[in-house]
DORO-429668 format. One record per residue: residue number from 1; chain; x, y, z of N, C-alpha, C in turn. Coordinates in pm, 1 decimal. Atoms other than C-alpha are relative to their C-alpha. Layout:
BEGIN
R,NUM,A,X,Y,Z,X,Y,Z,X,Y,Z $
...
# end
This chain:
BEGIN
R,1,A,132.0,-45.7,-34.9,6453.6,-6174.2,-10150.6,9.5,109.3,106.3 $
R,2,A,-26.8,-86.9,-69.5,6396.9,-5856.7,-9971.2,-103.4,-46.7,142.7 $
R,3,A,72.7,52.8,-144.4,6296.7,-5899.8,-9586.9,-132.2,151.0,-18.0 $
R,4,A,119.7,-73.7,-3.5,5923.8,-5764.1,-9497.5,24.8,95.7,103.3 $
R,5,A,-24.6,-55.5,-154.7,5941.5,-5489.6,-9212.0,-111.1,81.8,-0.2 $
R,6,A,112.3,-38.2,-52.6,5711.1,-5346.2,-9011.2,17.2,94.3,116.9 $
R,7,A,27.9,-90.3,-133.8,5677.3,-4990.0,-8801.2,-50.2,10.3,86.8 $
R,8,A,123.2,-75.2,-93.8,5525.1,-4934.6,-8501.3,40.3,98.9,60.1 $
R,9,A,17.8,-124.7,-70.4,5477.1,-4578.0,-8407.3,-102.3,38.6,11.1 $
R,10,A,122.5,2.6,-13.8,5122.0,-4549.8,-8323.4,-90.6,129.7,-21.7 $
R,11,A,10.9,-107.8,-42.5,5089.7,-4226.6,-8187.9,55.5,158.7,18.5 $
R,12,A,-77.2,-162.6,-120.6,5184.2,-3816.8,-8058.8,17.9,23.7,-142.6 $
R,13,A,-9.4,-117.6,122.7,5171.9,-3569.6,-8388.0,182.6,-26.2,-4.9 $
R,14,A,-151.9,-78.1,39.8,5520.3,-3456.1,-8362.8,122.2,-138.2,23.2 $
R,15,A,-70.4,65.5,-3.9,5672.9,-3792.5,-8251.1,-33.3,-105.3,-134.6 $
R,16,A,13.1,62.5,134.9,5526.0,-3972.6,-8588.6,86.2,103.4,-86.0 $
R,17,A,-9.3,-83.1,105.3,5638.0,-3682.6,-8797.0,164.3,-33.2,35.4 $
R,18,A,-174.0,42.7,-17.5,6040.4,-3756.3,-8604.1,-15.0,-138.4,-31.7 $
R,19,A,-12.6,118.7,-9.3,5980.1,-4105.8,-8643.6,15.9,-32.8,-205.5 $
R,20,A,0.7,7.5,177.9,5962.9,-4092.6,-9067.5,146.4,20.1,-38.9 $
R,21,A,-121.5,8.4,71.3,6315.1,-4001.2,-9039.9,87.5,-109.0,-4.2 $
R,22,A,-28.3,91.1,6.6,6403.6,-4332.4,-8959.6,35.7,-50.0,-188.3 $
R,23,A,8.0,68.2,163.2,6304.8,-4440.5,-9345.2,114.7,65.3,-89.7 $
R,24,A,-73.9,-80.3,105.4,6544.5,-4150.6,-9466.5,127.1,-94.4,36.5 $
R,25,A,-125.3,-8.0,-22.7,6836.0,-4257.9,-9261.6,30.7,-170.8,-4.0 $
R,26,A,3.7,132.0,-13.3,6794.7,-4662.2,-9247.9,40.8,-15.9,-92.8 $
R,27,A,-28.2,102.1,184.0,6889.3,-4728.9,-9625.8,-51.9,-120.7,22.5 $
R,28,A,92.1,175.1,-31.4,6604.9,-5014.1,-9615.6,10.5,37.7,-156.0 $
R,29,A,-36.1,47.2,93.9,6641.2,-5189.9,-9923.4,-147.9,9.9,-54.7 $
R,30,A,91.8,39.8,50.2,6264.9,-5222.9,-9970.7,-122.1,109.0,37.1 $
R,31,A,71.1,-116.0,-73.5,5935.2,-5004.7,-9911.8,-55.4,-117.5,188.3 $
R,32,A,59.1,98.6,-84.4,5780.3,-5116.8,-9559.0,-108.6,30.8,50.4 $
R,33,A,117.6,10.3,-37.4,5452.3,-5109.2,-9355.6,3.1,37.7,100.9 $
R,34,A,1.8,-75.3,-49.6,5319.1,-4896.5,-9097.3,-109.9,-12.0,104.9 $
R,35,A,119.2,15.9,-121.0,5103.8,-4911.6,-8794.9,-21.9,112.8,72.0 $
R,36,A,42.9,-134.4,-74.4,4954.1,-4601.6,-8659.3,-124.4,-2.4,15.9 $
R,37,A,137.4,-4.4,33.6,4642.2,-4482.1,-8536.8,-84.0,112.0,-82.5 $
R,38,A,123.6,-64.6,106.2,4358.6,-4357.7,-8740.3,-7.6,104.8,-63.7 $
R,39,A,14.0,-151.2,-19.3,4377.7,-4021.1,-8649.8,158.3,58.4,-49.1 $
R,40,A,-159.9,-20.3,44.7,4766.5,-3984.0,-8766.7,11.7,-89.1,-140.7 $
R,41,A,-23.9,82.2,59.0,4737.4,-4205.7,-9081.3,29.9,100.8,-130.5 $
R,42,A,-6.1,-109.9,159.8,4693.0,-3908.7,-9357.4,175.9,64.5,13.7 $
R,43,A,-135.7,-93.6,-3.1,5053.5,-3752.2,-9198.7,108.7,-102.2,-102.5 $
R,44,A,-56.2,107.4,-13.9,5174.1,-4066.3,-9351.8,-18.8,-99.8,-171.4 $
R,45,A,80.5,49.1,128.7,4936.1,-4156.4,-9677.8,103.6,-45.6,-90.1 $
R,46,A,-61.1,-15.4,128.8,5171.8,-4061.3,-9957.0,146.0,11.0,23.8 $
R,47,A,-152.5,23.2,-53.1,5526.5,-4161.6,-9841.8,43.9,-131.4,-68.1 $
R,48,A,-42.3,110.5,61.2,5711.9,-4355.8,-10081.5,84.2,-83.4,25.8 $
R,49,A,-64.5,92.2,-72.1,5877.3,-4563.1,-9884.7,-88.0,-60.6,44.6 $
R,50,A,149.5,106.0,-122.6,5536.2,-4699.8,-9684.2,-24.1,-79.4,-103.9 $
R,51,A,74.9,81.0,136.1,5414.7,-4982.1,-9899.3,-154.2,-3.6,72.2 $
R,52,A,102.8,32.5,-72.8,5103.9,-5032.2,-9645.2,-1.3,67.7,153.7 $
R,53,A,50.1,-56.6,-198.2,4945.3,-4831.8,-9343.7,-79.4,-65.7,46.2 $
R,54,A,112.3,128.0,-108.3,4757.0,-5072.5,-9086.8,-40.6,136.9,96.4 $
R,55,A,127.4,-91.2,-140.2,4491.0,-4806.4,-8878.0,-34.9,-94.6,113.7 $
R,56,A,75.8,104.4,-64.8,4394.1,-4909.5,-8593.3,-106.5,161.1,88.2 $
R,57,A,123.7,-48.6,-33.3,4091.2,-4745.0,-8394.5,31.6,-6.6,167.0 $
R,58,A,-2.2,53.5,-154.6,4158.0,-4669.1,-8020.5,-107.3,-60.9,88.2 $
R,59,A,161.9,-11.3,-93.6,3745.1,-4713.8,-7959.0,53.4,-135.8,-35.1 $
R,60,A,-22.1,175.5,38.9,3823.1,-5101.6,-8089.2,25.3,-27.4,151.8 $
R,61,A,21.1,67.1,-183.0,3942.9,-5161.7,-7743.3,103.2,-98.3,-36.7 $
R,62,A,-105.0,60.9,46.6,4173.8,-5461.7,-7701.4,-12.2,-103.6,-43.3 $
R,63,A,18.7,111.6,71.6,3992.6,-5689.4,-7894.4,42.3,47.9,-129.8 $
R,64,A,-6.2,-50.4,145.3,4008.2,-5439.9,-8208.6,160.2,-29.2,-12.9 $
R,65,A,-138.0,35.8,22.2,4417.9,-5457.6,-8129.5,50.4,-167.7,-21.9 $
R,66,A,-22.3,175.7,32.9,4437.4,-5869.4,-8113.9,-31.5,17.1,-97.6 $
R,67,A,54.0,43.3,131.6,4246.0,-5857.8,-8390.7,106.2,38.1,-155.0 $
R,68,A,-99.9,-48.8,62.9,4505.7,-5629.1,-8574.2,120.3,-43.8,-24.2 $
R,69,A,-139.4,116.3,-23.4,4817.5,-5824.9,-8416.2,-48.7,-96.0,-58.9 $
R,70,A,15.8,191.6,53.5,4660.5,-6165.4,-8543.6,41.5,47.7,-173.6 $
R,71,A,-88.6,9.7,109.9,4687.0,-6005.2,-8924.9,124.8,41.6,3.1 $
R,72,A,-132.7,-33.6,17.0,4993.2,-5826.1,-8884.6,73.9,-162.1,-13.8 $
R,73,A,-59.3,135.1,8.9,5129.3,-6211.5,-8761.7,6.1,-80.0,-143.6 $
R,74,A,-47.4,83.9,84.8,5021.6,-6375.1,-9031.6,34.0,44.1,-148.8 $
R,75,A,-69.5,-78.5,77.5,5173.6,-6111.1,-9270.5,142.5,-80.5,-42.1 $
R,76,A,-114.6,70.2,-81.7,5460.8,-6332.4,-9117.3,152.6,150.2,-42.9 $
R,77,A,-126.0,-96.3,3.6,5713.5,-5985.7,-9108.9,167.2,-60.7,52.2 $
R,78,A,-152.1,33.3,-24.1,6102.2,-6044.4,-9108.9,40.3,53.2,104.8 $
R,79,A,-106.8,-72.4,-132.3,6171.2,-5758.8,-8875.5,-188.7,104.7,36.0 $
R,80,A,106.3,-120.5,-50.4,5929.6,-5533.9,-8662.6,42.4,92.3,82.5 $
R,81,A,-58.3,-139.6,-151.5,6080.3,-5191.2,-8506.9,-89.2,37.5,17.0 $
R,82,A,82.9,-89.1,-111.5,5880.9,-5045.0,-8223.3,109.7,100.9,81.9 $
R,83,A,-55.5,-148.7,-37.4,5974.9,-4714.2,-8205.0,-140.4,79.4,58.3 $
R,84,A,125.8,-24.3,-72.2,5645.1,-4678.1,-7964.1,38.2,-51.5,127.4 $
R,85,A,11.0,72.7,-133.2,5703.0,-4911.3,-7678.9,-76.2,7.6,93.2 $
R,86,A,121.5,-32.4,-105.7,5401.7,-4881.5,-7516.5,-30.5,-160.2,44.2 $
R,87,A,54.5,122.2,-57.0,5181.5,-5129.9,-7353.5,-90.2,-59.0,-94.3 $
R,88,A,71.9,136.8,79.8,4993.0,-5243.8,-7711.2,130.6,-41.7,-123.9 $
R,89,A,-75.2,22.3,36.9,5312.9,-5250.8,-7839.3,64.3,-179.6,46.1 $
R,90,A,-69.2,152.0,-102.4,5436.2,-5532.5,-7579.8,-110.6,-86.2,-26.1 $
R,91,A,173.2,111.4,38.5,5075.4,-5706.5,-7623.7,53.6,-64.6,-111.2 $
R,92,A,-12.5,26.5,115.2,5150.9,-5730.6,-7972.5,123.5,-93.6,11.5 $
R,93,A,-108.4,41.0,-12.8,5506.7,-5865.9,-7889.3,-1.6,-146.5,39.9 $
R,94,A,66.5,137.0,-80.6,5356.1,-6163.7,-7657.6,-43.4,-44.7,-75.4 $
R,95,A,62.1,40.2,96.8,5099.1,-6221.8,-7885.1,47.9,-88.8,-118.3 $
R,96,A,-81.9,60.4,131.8,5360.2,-6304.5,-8200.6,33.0,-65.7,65.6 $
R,97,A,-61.3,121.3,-79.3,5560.1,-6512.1,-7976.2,-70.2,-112.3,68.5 $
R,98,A,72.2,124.5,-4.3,5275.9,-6717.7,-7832.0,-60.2,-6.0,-121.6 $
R,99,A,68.3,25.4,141.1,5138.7,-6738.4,-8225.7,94.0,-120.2,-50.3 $
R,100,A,-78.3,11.4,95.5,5491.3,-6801.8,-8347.4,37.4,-158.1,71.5 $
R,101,A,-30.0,100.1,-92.4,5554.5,-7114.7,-8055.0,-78.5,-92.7,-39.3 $
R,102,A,148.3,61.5,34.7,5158.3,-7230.5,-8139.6,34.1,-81.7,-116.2 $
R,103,A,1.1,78.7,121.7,5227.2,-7268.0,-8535.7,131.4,-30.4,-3.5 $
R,104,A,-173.0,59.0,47.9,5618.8,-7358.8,-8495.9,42.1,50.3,-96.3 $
R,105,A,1.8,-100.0,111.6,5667.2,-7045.0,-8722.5,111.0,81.8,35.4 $
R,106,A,-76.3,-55.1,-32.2,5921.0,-6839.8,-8728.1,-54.8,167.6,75.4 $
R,107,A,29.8,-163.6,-33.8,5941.8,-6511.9,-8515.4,61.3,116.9,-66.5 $
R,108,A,-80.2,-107.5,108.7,6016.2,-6185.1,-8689.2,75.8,61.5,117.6 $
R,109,A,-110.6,-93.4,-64.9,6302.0,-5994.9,-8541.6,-60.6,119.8,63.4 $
R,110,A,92.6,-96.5,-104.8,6182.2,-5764.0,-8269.3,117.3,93.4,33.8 $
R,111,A,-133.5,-125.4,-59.8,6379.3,-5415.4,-8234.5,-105.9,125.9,62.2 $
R,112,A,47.0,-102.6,-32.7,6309.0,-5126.9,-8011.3,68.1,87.6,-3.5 $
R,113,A,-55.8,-185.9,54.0,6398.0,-4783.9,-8076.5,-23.5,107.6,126.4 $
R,114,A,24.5,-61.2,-86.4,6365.5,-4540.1,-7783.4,-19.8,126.8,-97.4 $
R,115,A,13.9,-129.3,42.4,6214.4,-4208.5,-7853.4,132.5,112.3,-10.7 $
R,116,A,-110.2,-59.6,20.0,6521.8,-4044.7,-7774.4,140.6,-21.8,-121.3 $
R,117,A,-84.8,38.0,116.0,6741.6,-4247.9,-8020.4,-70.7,55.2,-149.7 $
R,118,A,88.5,-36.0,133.5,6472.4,-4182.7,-8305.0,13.6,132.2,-14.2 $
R,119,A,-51.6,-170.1,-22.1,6524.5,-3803.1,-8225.0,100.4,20.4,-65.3 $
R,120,A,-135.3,-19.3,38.2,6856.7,-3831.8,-8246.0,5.1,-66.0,-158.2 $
R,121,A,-35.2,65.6,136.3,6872.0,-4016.3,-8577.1,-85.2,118.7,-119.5 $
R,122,A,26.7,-108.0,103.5,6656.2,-3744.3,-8747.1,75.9,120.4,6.8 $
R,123,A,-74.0,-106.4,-1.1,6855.0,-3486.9,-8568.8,137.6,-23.3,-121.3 $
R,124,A,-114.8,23.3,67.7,7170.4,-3644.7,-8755.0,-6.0,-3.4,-143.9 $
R,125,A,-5.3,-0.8,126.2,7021.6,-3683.0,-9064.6,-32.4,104.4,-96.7 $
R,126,A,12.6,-116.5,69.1,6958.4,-3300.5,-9138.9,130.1,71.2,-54.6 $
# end
């Protein structure tokens, strides 16, 4: 069975557009799913590798993001890279882990990516 995975790069034009090279250079076995916001979701539409883009709405506030983290959770994802690391990134992070403790569920594999590594990995893969 192929594992579920899940992007987060939320945000910044030009750091979504470096962040897609991830999908070239990863050899993921499967398509995967995508978390960005709203306003960045079309750079992103028709990429055959995405199986699913999750929008989120910055006016939502940080109920609209719980609300987002609660489905992502019960998506129940294998792996989730955050190649964002922000502060609704980490929310989201807490969040699964007090979910995953709550229902005695498994946690999905949590990787972070630094902007600079993600750089570098598209730089390498031209």
């Amino acid at each position: 069975m192929q594992a579920k995975r899940l992007i987060l790069r939320l945000s910044s034009l030009g750091d979504v557009i470096l962040s897609t090279s991830v999908l070239e250079v990863a050899k993921l076995d499967a398509p995967i799913d995508w978390v960005i916001a709203e306003e960045y979701s079309n750079l992103l539409r028709h990429h055959p590798k995405i199986n699913h883009i999750y929008e989120f709405s910055r006016s939502g506030g940080l109920k609209g993001w719980i609300q987002l983290c609660r489905e992502l959770w019960k998506a129940e994802y294998d792996e989730v890279y955050d190649l964002h690391r922000s502060l609704r990134t980490r929310i989201m992070r807490v969040l699964f882990c007090f979910w995953s403790l709550k229902q005695r569920s498994a946690l999905p594999r949590w990787r972070t990516v630094s902007k600079e590594r993600a750089r570098l990995t598209f730089f390498l893969s031209i």
